[in-house]
MARVOBA-794215 format. One line per 5 residues: number of its first residue (from 1); their letters; for each residue x, y negated, z negated of N, C-alpha, C. Coordinates in Angstrom, 2 decimals, m for minus. Each point is the difference from the previous one (the first is absolute). Layout:
NUM	a	X/Y/Z/X/Y/Z/X/Y/Z; ...
***
This chain:
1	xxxxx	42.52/19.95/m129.33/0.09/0.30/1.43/m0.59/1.37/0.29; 0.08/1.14/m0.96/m0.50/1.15/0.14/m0.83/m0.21/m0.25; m0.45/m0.30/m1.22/m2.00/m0.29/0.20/m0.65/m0.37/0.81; 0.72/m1.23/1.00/m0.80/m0.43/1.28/0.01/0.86/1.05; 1.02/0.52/m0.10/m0.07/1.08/1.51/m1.12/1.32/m0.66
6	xxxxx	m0.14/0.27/m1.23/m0.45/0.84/0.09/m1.60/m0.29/0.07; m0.35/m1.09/m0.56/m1.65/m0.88/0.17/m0.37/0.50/1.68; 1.28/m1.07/0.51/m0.10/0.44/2.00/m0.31/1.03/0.42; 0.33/1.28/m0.66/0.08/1.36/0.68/m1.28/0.73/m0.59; m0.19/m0.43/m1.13/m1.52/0.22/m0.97/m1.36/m0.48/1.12
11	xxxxx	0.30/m1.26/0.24/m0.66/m0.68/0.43/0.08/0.51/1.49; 0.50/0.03/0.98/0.01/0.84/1.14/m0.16/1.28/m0.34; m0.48/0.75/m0.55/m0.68/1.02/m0.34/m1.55/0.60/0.05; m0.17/m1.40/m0.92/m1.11/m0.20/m0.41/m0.67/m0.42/1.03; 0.61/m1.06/1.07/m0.97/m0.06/0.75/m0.28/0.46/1.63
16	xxxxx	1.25/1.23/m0.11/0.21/1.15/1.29/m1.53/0.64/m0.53; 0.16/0.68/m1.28/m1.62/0.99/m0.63/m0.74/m0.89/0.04; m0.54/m1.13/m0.05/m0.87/m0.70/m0.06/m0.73/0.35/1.96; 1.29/m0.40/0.93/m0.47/m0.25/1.10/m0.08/1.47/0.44; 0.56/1.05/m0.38/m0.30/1.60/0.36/m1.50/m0.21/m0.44
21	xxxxx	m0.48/m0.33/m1.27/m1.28/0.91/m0.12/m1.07/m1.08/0.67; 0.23/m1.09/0.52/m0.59/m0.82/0.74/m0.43/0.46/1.02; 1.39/0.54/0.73/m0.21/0.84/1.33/m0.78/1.60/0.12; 0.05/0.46/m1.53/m0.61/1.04/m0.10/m1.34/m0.10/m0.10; m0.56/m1.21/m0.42/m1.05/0.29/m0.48/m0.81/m0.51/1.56
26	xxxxx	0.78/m1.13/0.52/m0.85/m0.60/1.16/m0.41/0.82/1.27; 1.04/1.54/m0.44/0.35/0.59/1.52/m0.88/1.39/m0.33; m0.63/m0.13/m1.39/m1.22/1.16/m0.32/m1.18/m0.01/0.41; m0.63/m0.25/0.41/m1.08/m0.59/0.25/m0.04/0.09/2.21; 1.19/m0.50/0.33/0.09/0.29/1.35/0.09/1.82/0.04
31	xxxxx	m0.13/0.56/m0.66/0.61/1.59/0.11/m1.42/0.31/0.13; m0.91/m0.55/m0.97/m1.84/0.50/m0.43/m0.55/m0.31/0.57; m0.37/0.65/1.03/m1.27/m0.25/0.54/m1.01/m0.16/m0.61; m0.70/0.38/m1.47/m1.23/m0.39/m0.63/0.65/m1.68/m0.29; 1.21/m0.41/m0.76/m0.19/m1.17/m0.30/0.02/m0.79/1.01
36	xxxxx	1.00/0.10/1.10/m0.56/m0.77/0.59/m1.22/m0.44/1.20; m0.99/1.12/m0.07/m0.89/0.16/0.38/m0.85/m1.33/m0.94; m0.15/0.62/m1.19/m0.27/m1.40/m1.06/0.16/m1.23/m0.28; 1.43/0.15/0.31/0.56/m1.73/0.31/m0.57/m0.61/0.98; m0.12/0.73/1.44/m0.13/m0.52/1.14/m1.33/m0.61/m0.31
41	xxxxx	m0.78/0.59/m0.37/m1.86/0.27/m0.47/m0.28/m1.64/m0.46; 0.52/0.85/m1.39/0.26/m1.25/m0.77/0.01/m1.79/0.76; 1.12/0.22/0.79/0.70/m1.44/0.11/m0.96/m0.12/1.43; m0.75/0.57/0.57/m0.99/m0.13/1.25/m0.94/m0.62/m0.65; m0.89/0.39/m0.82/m0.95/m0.16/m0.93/0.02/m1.46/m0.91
46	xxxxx	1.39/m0.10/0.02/0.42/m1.24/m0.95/m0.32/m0.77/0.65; 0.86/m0.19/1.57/m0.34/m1.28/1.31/m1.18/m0.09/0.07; m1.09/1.34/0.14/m0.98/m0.26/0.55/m1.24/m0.97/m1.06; 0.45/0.55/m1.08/m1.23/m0.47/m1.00/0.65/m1.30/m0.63; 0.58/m1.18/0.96/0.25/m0.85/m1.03/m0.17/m1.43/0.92
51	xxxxx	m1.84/0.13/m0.46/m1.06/m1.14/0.24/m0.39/m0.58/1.51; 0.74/0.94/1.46/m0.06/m0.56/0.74/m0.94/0.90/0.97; m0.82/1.13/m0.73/m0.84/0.64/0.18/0.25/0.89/1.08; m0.55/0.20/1.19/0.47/0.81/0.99/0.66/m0.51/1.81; m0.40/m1.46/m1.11/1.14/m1.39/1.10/1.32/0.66/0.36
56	xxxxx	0.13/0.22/1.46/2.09/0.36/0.35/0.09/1.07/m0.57; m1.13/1.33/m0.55/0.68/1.12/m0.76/0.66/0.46/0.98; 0.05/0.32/0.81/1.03/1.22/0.94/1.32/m0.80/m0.06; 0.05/m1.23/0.57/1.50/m0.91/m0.56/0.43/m0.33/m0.83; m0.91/0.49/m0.95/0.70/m0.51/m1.55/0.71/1.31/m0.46
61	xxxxx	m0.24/1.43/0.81/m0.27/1.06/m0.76/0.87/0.72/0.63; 0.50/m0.42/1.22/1.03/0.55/1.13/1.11/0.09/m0.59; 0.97/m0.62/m0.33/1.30/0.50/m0.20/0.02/0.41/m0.91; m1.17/0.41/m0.67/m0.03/1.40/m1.26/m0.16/1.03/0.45; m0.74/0.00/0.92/m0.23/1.37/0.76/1.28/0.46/1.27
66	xxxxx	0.44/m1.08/0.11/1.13/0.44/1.04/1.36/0.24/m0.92; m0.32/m0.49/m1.24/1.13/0.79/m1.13/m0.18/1.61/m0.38; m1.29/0.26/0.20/m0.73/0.84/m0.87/m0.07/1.04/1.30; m0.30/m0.03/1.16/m0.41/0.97/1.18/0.78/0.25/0.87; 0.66/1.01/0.12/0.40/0.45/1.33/m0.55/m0.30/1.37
71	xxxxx	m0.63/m1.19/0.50/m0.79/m0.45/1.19/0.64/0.86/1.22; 1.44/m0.20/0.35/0.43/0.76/0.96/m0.22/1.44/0.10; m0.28/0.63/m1.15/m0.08/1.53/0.16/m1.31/0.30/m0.47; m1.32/m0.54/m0.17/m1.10/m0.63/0.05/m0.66/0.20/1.57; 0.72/m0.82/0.80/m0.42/m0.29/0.91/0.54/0.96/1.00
76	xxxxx	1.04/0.65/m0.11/0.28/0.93/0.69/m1.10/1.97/m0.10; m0.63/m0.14/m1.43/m0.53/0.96/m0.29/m1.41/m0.81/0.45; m0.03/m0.76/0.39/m1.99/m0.17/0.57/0.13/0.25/1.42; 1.13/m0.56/0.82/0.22/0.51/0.88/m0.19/1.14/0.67; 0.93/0.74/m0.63/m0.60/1.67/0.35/1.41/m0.18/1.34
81	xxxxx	0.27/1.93/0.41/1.02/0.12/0.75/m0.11/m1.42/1.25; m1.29/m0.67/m0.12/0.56/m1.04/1.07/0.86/m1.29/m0.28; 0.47/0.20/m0.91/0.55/m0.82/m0.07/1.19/0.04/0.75; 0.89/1.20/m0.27/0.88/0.25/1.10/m0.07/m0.86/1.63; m1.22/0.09/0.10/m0.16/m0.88/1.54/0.94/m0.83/0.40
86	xxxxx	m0.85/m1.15/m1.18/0.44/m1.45/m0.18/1.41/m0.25/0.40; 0.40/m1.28/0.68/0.96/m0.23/0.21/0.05/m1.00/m1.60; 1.43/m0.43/m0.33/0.30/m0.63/m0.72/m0.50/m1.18/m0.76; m0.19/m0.89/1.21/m0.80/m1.12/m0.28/m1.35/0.50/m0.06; m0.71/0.94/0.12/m1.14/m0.23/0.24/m0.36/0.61/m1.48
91	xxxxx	0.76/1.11/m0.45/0.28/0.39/m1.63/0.42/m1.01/m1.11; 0.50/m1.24/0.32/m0.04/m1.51/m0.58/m1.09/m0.45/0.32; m0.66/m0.18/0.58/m1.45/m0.29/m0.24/m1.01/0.42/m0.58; 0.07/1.73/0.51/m0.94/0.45/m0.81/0.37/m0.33/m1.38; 1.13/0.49/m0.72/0.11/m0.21/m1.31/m0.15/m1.36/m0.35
96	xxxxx	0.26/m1.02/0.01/m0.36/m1.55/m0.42/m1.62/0.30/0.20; m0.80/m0.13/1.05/m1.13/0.53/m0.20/m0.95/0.52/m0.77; 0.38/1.61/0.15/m0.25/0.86/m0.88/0.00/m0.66/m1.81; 1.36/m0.15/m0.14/0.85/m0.47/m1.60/m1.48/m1.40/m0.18; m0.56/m0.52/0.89/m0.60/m1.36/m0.68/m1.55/0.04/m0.05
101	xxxxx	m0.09/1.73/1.01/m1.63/0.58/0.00/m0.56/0.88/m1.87; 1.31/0.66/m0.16/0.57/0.28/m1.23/m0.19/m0.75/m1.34; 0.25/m1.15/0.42/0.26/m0.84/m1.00/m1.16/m0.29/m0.84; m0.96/m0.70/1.25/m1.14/m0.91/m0.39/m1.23/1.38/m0.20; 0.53/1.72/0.60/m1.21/0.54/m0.43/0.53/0.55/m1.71
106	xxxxx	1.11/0.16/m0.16/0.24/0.31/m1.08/m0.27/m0.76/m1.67; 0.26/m2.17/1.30/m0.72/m0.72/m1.10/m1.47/m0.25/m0.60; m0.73/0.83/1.06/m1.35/m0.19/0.11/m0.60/1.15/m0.74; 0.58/1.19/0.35/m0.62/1.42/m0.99/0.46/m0.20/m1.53; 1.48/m0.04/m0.17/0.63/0.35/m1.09/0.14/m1.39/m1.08
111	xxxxx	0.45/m1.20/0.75/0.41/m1.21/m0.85/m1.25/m1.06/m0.65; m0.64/0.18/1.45/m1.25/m1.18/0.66/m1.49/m0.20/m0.91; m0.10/1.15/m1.42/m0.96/m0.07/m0.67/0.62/m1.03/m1.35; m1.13/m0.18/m0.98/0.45/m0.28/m1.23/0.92/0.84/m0.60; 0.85/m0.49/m0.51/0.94/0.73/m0.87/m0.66/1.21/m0.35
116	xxxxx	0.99/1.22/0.55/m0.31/0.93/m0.69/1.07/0.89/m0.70; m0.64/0.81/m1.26/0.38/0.67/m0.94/0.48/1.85/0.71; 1.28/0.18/m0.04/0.49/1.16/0.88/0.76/0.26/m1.16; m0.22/1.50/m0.27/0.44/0.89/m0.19/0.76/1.41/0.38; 1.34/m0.11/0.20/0.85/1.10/0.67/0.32/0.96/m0.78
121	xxxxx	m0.35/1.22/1.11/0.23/1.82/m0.25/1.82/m0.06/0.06; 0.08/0.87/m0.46/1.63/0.61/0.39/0.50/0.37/1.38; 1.09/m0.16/0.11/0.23/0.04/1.49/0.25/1.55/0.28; m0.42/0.47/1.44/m0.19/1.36/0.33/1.41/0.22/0.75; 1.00/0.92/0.05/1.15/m0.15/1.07/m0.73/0.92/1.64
126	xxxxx	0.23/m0.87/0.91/m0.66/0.82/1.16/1.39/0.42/0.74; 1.21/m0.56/m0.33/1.46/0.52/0.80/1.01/m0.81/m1.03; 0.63/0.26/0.06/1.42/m0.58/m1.08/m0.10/m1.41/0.22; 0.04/m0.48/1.11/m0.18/m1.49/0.31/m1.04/m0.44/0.08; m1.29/0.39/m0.52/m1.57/m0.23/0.02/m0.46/0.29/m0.99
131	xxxxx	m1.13/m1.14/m0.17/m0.29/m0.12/m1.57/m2.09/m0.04/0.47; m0.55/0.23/m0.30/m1.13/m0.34/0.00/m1.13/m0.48/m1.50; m0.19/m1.42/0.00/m0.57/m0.19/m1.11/m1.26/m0.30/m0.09; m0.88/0.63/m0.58/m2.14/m0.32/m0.84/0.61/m1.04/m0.62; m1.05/m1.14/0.43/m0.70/m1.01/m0.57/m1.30/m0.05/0.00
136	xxxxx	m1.06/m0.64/m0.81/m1.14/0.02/m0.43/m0.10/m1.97/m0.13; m1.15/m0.24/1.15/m0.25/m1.35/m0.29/m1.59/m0.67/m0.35; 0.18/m0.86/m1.13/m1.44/m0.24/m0.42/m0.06/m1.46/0.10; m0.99/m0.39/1.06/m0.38/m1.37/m0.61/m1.01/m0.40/m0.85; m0.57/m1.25/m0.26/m1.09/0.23/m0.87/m1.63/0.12/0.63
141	xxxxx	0.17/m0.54/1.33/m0.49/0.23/0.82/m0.41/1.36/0.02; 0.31/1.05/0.05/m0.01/1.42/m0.01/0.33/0.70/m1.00; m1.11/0.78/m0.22/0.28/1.27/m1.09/0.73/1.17/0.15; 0.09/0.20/1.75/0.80/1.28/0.25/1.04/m0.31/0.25; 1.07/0.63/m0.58/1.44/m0.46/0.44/0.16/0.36/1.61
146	xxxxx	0.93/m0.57/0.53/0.54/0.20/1.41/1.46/0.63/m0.27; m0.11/1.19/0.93/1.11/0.68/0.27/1.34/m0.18/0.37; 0.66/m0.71/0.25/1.10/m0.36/0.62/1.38/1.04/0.09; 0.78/0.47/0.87/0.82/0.45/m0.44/1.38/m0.37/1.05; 1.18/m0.27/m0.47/0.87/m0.77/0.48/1.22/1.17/0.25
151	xxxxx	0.21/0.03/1.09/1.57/0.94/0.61/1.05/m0.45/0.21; 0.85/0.19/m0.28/1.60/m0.45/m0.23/0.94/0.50/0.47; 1.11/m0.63/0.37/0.68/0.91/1.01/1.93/m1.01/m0.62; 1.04/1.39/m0.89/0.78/m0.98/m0.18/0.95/m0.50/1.47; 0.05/m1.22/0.00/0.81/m0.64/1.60/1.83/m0.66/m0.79
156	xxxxx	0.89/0.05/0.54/0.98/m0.41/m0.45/m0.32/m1.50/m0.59; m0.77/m1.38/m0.21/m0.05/m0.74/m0.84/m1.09/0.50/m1.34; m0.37/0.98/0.09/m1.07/0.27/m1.60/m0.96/0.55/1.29; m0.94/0.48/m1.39/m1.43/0.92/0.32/m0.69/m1.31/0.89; m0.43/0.73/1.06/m1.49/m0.71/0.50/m1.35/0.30/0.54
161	xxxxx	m1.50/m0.65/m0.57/m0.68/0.66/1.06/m0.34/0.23/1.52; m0.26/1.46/m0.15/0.07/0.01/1.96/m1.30/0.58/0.25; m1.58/0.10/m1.13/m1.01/0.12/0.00/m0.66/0.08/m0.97; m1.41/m0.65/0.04/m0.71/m0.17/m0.76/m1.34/0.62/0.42; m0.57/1.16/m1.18/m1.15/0.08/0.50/m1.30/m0.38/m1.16
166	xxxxx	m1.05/m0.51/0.60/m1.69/m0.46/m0.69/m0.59/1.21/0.13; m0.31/0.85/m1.25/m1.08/0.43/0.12/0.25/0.67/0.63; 0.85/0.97/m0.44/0.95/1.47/1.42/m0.17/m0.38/1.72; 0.07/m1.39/0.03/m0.17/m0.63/1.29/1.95/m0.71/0.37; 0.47/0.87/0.99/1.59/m0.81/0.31/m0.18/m0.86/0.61
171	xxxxx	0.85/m1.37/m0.30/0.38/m1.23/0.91/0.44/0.56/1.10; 1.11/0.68/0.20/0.68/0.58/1.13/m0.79/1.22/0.57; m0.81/0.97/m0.65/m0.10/0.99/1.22/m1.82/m0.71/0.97; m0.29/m0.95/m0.84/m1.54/m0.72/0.28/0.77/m1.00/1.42; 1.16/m0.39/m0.21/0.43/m1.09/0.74/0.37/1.07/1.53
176	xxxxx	0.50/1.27/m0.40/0.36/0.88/1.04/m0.97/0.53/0.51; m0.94/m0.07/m0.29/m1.31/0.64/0.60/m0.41/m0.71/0.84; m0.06/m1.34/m0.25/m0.43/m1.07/0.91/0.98/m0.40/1.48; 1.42/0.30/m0.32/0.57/m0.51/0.93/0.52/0.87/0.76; m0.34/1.58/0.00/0.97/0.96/0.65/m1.03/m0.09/1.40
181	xxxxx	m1.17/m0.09/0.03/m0.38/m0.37/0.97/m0.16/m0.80/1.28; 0.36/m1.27/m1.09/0.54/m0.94/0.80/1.30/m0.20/0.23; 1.05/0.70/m0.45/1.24/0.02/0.55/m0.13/0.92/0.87; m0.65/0.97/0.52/m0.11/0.95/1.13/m0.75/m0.61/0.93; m0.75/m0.95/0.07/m0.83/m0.29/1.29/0.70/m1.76/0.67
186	xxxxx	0.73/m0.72/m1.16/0.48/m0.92/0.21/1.28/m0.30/m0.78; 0.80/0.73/m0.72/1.45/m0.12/m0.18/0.05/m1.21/m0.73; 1.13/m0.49/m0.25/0.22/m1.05/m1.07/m0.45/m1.57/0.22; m0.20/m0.11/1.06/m1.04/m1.13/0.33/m1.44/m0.01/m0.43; m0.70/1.28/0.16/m1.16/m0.21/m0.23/0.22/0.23/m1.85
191	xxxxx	0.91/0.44/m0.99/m0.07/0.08/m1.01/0.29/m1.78/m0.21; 0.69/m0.67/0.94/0.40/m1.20/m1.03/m1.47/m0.82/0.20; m0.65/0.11/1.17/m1.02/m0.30/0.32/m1.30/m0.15/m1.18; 0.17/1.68/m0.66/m1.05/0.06/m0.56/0.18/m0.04/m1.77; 1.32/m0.50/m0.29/0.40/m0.64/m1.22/m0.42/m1.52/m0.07
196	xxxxx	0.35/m0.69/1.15/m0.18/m1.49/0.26/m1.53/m0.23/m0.46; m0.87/0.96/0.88/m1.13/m0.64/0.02/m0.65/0.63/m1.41; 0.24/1.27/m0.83/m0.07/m0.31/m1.69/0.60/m0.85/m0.85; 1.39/m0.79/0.33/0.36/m1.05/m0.74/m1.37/m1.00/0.36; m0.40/m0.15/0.91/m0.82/m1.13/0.39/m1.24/0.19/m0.24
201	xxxxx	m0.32/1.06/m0.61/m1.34/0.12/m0.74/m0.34/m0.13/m0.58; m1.68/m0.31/m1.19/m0.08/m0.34/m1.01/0.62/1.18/m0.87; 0.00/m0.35/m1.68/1.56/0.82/m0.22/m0.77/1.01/m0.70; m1.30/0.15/0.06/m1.18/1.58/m0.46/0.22/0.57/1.09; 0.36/m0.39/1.29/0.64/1.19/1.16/1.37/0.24/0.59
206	xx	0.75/m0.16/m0.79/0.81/0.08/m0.04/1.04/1.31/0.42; m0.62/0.89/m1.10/0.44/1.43/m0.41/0.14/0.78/0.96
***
């Protein structure tokens, strides 16, 4: 009878540490911004390159990137102080918008070639909660690597990106350049206006 209770208590032991270092190990990786910068990479790259060529990439590739990106705070930094304007709903639009203008240019620069071979720098700290990471991308297509470098920002569910820049070129301050203008001469109408009609473009004009 003592041997069995003590098997029981052995055995509930064994598998409390089993499920601690389960939880330890699964909940490392949400802390790193380099890994999971990598993971995210990784598992984008995986969807994209498996035989269905550049068929549905932005939908195949979306809820990796909406795992992977801060879209809401994305879209609030292309904005620029106008965003403040916006009434509520009209800041639900832009962002759905915005988040799907995002998507398909991000699948088109970064995902949208042949598989390519990336190599990541160490991450730089730009604020306690900001991580900035060099990547280096080669296809075979090209001899010169492409620049990439990915910004991170930690948010209470894990690290995410909230910019990416090509070639010391920002997603967000390129996107703010374009629209601070037009949020001053036409306000959040003429911005949803002029998202619509780049979703509806061929997707080389996109950007």
């Amino acid at each position: 009878m003592r041997l069995n209770l003590f098997r029981s208590i052995l055995k509930s032991f064994l598998v409390s540490l089993l499920l601690g270092v389960g939880r330890t190990s699964s909940a490392a990786p949400v802390d790193d911004p380099a890994t999971m910068l990598r993971s995210s990479i990784d598992e984008m790259l995986s969807v994209a390159y498996v035989g269905h060529g550049n068929e549905n990439l932005p939908a195949r590739v979306r809820p990796l990137v909406e795992k992977s990106f801060a879209l809401e705070l994305v879209t609030r930094q292309a904005m620029g102080p106008g965003w403040r304007q916006f009434s509520a709903a009209e800041q639900k639009r832009i962002t759905d918008l915005f988040s799907e203008l995002l998507i398909r240019t991000y699948s088109a620069r970064v995902v949208g070639t042949e598989r390519p071979k990336i190599s990541y720098g160490a991450p730089v700290e730009l604020a306690s909660d900001r991580r900035e990471i060099p990547t280096r991308v080669v296809t075979s297509s090209s001899n010169d690597p492409i620049a990439v470098v990915y910004r991170l920002i930690r948010l209470p569910a894990g690290w995410r990106v909230y910019d990416v820049l090509i070639e010391g070129v920002s997603f967000v301050a390129n996107y703010r350049a374009q629209f601070d203008e037009i949020i001053q001469k036409g306000g959040a109408p003429a911005v949803i206006r002029t998202i619509e009609a780049k979703l509806a473009a061929p997707a080389d004009s996109r950007s």
